[in-house]
N, C-alpha and C positions, 0 to 999 in steps of 0.2 A: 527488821526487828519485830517488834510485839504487834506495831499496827496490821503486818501482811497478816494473808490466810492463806499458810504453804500450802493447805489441804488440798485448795481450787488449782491450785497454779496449773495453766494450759503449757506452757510452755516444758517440753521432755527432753530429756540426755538421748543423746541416743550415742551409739558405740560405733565408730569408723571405723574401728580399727577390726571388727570383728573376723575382717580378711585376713589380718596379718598373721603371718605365722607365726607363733611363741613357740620355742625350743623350751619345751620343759621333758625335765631327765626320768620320762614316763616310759614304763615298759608295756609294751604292746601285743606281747604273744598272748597267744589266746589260750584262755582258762590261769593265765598268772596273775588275776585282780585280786589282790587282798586289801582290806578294809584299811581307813583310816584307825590308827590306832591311836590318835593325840582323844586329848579330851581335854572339857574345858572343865574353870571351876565348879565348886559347891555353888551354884548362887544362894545358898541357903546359911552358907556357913559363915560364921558369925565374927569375921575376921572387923578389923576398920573397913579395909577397904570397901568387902560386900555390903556394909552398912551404909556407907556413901552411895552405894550405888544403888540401894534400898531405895533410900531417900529421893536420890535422882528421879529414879523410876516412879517414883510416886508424884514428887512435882511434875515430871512432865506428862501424866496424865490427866492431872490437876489444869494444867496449861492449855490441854488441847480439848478439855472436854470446857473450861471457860470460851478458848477463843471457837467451838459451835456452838456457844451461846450463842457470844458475840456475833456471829457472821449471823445467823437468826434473826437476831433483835434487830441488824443493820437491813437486812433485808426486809423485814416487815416496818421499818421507820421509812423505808422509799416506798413502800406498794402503798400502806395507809394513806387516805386523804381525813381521816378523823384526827381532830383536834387531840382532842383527849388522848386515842391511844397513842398518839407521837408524844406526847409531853408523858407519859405513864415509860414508854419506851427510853426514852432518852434516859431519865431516872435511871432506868435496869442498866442500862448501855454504860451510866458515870460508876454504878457498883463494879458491872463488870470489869471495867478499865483498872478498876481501883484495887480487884480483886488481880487482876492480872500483873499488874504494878508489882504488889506484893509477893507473887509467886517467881516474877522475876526475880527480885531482890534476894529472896531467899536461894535461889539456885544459881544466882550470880556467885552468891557467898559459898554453895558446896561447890563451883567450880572450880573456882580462885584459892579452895584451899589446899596448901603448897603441905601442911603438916602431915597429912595422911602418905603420902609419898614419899618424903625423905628418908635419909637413914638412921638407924636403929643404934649407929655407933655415938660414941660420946662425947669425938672429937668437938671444934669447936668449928664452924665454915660456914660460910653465908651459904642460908639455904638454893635454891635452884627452882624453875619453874619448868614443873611440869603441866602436861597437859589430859586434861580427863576423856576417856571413850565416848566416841558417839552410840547413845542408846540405839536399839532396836527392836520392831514388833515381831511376834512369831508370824509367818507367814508358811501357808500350808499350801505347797504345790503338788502334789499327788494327782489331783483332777487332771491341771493342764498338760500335768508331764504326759500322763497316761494318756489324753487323747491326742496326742503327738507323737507316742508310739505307736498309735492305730492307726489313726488317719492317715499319719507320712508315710510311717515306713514300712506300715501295713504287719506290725508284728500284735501277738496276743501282750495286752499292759500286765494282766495278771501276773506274766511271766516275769514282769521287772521289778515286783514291786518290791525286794531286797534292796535294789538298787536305788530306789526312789526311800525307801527308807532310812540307807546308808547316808544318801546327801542332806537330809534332812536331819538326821543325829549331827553330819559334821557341819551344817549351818546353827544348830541349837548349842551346842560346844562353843564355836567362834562367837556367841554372845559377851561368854565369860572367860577370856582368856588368862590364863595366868602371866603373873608378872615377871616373866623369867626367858629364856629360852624357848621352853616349851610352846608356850603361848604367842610367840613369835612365828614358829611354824605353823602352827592351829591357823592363823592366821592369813599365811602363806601359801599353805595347803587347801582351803578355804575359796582362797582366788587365784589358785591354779587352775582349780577344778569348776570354779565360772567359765573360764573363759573354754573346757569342755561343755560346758553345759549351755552357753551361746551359738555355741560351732550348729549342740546336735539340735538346740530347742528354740531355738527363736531367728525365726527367718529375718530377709530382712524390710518387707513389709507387712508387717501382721507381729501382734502381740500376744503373749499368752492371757492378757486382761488381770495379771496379777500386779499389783500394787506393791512395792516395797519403800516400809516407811521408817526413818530413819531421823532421829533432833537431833540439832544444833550440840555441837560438844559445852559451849559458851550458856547460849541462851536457853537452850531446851526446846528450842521453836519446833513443831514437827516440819517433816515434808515429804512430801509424800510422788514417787514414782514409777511408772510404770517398765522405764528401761533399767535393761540389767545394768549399764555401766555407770548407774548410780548405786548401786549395790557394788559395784568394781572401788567405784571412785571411795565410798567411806571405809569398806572394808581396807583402801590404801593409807586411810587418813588414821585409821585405827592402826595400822602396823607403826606408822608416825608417833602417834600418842605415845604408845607403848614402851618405845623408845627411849622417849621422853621422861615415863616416869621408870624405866630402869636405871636412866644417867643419874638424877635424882636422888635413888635410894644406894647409891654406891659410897663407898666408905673412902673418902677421899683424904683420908689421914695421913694413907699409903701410896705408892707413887703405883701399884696395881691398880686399884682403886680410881685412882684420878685417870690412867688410860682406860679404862673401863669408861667411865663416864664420857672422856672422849668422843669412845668410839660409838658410844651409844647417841650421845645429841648428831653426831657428824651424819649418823644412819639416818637420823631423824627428817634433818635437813633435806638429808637426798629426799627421804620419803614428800615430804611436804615440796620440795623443787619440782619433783616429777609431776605430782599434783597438777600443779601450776605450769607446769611445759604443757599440759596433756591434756587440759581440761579448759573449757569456755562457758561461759553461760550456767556459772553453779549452782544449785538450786537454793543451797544454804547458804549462808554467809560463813560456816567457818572455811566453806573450799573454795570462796570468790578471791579471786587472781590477788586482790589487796591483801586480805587476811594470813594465805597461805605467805604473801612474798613478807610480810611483818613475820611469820613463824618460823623461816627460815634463818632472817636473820637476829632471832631470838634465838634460836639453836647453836647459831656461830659465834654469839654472845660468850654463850654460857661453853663452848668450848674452849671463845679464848681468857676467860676466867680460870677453866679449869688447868691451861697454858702457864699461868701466871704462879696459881697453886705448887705446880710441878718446880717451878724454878725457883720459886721459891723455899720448897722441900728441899732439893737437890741443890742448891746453891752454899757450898760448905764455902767457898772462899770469902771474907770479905776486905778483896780487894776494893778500892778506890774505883777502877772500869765496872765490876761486877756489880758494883752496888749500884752503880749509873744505870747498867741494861735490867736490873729490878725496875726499875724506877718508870724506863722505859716502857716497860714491857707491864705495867701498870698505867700507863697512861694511855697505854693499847688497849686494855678492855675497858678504861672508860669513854674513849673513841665509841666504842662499837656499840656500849648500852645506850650511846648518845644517839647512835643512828637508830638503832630499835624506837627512841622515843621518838624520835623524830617522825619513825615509821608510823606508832601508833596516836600523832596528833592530827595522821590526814584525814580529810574528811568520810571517805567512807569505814574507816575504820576507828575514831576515834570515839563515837556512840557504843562502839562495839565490843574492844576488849576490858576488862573488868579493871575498876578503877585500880583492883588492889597488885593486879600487873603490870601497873602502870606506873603505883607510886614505886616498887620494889624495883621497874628497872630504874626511875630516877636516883634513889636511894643508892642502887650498884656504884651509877654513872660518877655522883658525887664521892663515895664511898675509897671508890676506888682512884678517883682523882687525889683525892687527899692523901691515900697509901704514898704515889707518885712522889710528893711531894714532900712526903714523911721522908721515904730512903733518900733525896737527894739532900735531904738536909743532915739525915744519918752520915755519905758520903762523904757532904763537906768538911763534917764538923766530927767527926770519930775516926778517921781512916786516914789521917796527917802521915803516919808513918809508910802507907802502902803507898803513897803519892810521891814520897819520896824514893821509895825503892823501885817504882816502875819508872820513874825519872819523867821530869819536865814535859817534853816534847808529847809522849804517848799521853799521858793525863792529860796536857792541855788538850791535843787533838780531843781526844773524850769529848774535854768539856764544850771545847765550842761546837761540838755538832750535838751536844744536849739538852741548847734553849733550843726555843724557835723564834726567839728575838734577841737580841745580844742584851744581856742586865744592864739598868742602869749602875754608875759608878764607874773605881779604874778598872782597866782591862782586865780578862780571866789570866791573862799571863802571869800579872800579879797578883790576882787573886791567891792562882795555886799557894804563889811562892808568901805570902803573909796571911798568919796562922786568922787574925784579927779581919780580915777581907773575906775569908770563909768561913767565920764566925758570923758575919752579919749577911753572905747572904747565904746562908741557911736558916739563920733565923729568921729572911724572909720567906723562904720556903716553907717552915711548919707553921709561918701565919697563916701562911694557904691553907695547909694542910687542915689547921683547926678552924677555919672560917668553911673548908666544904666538909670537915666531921658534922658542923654543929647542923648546917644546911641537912646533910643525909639525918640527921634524928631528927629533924624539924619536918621532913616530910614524911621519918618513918611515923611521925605523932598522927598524922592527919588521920591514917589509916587504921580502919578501927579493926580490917584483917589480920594487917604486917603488925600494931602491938599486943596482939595476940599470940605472936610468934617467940618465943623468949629467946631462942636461940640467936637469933637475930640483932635484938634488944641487947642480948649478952656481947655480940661481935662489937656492935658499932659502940657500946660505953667503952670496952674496954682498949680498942685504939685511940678513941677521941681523949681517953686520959692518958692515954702513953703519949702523944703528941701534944698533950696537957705539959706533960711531968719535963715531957724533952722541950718543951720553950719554955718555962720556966728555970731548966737548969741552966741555959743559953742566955737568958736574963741577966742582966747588972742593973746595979744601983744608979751607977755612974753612966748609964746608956741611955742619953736625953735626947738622941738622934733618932728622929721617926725611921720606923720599920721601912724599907722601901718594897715597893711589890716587885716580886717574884714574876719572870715570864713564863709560860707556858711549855710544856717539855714537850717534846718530841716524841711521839709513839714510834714502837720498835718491836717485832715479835719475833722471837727467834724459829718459832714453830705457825703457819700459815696454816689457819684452816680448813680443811678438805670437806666439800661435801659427797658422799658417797651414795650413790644411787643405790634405787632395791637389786638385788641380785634374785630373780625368780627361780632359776636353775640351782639353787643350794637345798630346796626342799621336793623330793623325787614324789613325784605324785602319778598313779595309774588313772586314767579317764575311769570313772564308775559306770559308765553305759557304754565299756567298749564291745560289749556282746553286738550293738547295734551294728558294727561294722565299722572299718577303716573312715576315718573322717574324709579322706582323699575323696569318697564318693557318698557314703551314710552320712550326709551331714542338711543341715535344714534349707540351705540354698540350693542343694541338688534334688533334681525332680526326677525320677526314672517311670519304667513304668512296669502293668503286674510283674511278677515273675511268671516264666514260660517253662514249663520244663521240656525237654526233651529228650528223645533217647540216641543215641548215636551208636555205632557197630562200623567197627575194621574192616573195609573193603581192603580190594587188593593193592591200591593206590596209595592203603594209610587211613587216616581220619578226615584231610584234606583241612587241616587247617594250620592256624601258625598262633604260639601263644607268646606273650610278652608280660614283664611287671611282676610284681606277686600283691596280695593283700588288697584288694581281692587281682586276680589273675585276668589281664582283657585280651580276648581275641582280638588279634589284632590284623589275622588276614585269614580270609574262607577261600579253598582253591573250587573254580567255578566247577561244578557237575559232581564235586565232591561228596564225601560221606555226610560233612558238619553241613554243608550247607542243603543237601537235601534232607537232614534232620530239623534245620529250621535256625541254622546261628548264622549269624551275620558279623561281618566288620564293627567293632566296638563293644561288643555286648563284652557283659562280665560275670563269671563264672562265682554264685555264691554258693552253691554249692555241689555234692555229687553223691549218686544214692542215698541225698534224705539228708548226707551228713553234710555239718557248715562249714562252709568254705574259704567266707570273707576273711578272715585273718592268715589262710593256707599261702606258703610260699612255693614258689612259681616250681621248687624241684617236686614237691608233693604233687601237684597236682599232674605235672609231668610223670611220676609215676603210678601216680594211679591209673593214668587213659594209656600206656603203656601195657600195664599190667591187668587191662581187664577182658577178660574174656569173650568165645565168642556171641554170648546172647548181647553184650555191649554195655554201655553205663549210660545211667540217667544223670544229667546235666541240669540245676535250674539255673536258670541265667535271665539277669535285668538289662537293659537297655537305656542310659545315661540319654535323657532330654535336654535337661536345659543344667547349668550347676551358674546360678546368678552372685555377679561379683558386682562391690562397689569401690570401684577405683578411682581415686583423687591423684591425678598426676600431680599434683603441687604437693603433695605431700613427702616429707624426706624424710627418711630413717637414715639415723645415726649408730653407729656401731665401734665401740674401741678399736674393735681389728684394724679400722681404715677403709678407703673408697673401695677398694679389690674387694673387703669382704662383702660391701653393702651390694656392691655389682652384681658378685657374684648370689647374693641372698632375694634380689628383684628379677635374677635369672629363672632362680629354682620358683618364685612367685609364678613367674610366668608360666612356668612351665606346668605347673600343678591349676592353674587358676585361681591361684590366690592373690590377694592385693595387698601390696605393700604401704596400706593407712595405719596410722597412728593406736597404737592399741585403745588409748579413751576417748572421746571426746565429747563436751555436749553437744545437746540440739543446735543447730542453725537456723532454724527460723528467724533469730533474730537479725542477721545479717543476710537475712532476701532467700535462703538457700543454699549459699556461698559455704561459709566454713572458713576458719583463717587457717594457712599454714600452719602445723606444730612440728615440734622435733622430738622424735622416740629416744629415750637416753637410756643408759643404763645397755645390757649387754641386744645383739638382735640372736631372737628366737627363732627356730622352726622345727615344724612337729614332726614327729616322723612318718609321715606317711610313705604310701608305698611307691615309691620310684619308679618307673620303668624304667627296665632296664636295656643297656646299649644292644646286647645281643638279642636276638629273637631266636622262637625252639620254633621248628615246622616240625609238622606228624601228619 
């Protein structure tokens, strides 16, 4: 919370997975790179939303420039042995606390506000909690990139700097994503093109010394790091958010509407679960394993709310059964806000999430307990006639599996069957009902966010007087037998949650440094050495060699005393290019007709020499894949075979567990890139 100073924090992400192969639906011919063409918003433009995010951005520079006060003043209150400036320090130190106090509270309040997100229609429906983006600073990599095109791969930087500019427009766009579709891909597109941008630029010991800094979506706290897949890990937490407030602003009047919304928190979920599958040692609190598993089931909440929504849209019958599975099926999502609060009283999360999240899910939990309890007394006490037409047996069956305790009084058998027996216990039922109305507006009071909300204000008066209106018409004069309580109903959902992992492969992204060469060998754990050129000429033998692969193409056998090998090529080498022209992306029939088709002065060949291509593989580590075992088997095959390792695409640092690293599980679909295959047959010349 406010006391750290994420700025210092020694402890770094670092990315296991960086081996792994991601299948993303990139095209890889050479000269077919065209640019990202998403863009993000105005940040300028004077919408609500950019306004909040105005604000945001301004408290959380407010935040970070108090708390290098603060680490200052703390550092100079230990070094001093003067009287004086410690007691002059501490003073500063109680402003600043005090000052930081306040900037909390105020950005607590822009986070937690549910209004700027919701929707625009008129219906009447308990708002939805969304979740706001994690800020970010601009951060200018040009330098690093460029001396990592020199150094490594030994190419002029001048000549990328399109490229380095291209990812830098589409990292400045991904600030501002819109709330839509669009901004989903931005997104996506975004952190396709990390995990090219890992492959080519960041080895896997050594840093490029850039910092990405990143606050708390909640609190604002910065933090600040030097691995990429802390830039992986929020840009996933941002597709999550996102998510979140699409579900939100859907017009859930209409049964489109309500699957929209759906589908949108179900995505959420995934996004946030994967988080949490895939990540250790978070640097923030909103990606710490607690936080993320509380958002999760804060997503599954609100889809099975918006479950509830649908059926009761869609519910033209009111039979006697039907009314019950309402009833049910309301007591199912106040189940589920019950576990959410429950989620957000533990202790490393309870300091954490914003009080006015807190009271809204309590509010739902009651809210919605009381609906439960409304329709079963609807049921009892209006629907005589359907009770008699679906006959005895099927009704009572209903009823006895609709407490969770059997009511006091005579049995339900008689209940059904005397109209007076279902008169009284329904009117136990909406004593509930109006005992957890009055509760959900006695908490929504507390809350000085949620009575700011009218909509809200608007839902819960106007049930708590319909369940007002309906036990006073169920009232007599003559009724001097106390109410008896009501048991507990049975939750029931006819539609089961799903949470839906991210699907990477739905947004087709080209590597922007594919000029650099095939990842297979151009990549930052592979070490080769100068390029050699050489000349080669058609003896009467042939060329005397054997080639295999394409992208780039390796020699893959020299016949001894031959042409190749008195020119200078060896077993392995790789063919980038031929007379001057580039080669790395050429497949294996080109190159086969060029040294066919060339002449007798011969052709110039440059060719690199593969050293060392360094992998880090975690055996304990298991990829998961819908296909099933055959496909994971067959995907730790082609690992092998390429030298790549099948670890977890995120993960944090490990220091904190000795070096180790726990086990995780990759969800969602298994990727791999296309690199260049060799292939089964081999060509001799």
């Amino acid at each position: 919370m406010m006391g750290e100073e994420p700025a210092t924090r020694e402890t770094e992400m670092s990315d296991a997975g960086s081996d792994e192969e991601l299948e993303l639906p990139a095209r890889m011919e050479e000269g077919s790179h065209n640019g990202s063409i998403r863009k993000g918003c105005d940040p300028c433009s004077q919408t609500q939303r950019s306004k909040l995010q105005h604000r945001r951005a301004r408290i959380n520079q407010q935040i970070n420039k108090e708390m290098r006060m603060r680490a200052g003043a703390e550092n100079l209150f230990r070094a001093t042995t003067n009287t004086k400036v410690k007691e002059t320090v501490a003073l500063e130190l109680s402003f600043v606390n005090s000052n930081l106090q306040l900037l909390k509270e105020e950005l607590e309040e822009l986070n937690s506000n549910m209004e700027v997100y919701q929707t625009e229609s008129e219906a009447i429906n308990v708002p939805m909690i969304p979740l706001g983006l994690k800020e970010t600073k601009e951060v200018d990599l040009t330098v690093p990139l460029k001396d990592i095109i020199c150094e490594h791969y030994g190419e002029d930087s001048s000549l990328f700097e399109k490229e380095i500019k291209e990812f830098m427009e589409l990292r400045q766009a991904m600030r501002t994503p819109s709330r839509n579709e669009a901004g989903l891909e931005l997104l996506m597109e975004y952190y396709n093109q990390l995990y090219y941008l890992d492959q080519r630029f960041f080895p896997p010991h050594r840093t490029l010394g850039v910092h990405f800094h990143w606050y708390d979506s909640l609190t604002g706290v910065p933090s600040c790091q030097r691995a990429l897949a802390f830039e992986k890990g929020s840009v996933l937490f941002n597709v999550g958010a996102l998510y979140t407030q699409i579900g939100a602003r859907q017009d859930r009047s209409a049964t489109a509407g309500i699957d929209r919304a759906i589908d949108a928190f179900q995505r959420a979920a995934g996004a946030f679960n994967y988080l949490k599958e895939n990540f250790s040692n978070a640097p923030s609190l909103d990606m710490s394993g607690p936080s993320l598993c509380m958002l999760v089931r804060l997503m599954i909440a609100q889809v099975q709310e918006c479950v509830f929504e649908r059926v009761t849209l869609t519910t033209q019958d009111t039979h006697f059964i039907t009314q019950l599975q309402v009833a049910k099926e309301a007591a199912r999502v106040s189940d589920v806000y019950s576990l959410v609060l429950q989620t957000m009283s533990q202790t490393l999360v309870k300091d954490y999430v914003p009080f006015s999240w807190a009271s809204m899910v309590q509010v739902k939990a009651e809210h919605f307990r009381a609906l439960s309890h409304y329709n079963a007394a609807v049921a009892l006490c209006d629907h005589t006639q359907s009770i008699e037409e679906g006959g005895d047996e099927e009704s009572a069956k209903a009823l006895f599996q609709f407490h969770v305790s059997t009511p006091a009084g005579p049995p339900l058998s008689q209940v059904l069957r005397d109209p007076e027996d279902r008169r009284k216990l329904g009117k136990a039922h909406l004593r509930c009902a109006v005992i957890r109305h009055e509760e959900a507006m006695r908490v929504h009071g507390l809350c000085k966010i949620l009575r700011k909300m009218d909509i809200l204000q608007e839902v819960l008066s106007f049930v708590y007087k319909r369940s007002l209106d309906k036990y006073s018409e169920m009232d007599r004069e003559d009724d001097f037998e106390e109410t008896a309580e009501a048991p507990e109903i049975h939750s029931q959902t006819q539609h089961k949650p799903d949470i839906t992992a991210p699907n990477f492969s739905t947004v087709p992204v080209t590597d922007i440094f594919q000029r650099l060469g095939p990842l297979s060998v151009f990549c930052a754990r592979a070490r080769w050495g100068p390029v050699r050129v050489v000349s080669l000429q058609r003896g009467d033998g042939g060329l005397g060699l054997t080639l295999r692969g394409d992208s780039p193409v390796l020699v893959a056998g020299v016949v001894p005393g031959g042409c190749a090998q008195e020119a200078g090529l060896r077993e392995g080498d790789y063919i980038v290019a031929v007379d001057g022209e580039d080669f790395k992306w050429a497949k294996h029939g080109e190159v086969v007709h060029i040294l066919k088709s060339c002449s007798d002065r011969g052709v110039q060949l440059s060719i690199i020499t593969l050293h060392t291509h360094d992998t880090q593989v975690d055996r304990r580590q298991v990829m998961l894949s819908p296909s099933g075992d055959e496909a994971n088997a067959r995907q730790r095959t082609m690992g092998r075979a390429k030298g790549q390792s099948t670890a977890p695409l995120l993960n944090w640092n490990r220091k904190k567990n000795g070096g180790g690293g726990r086990a995780t599980k990759r969800l969602g679909s298994t990727f791999s890139l296309p690199f260049g295959n060799l292939r089964d047959s081999e060509s001799m010349y």
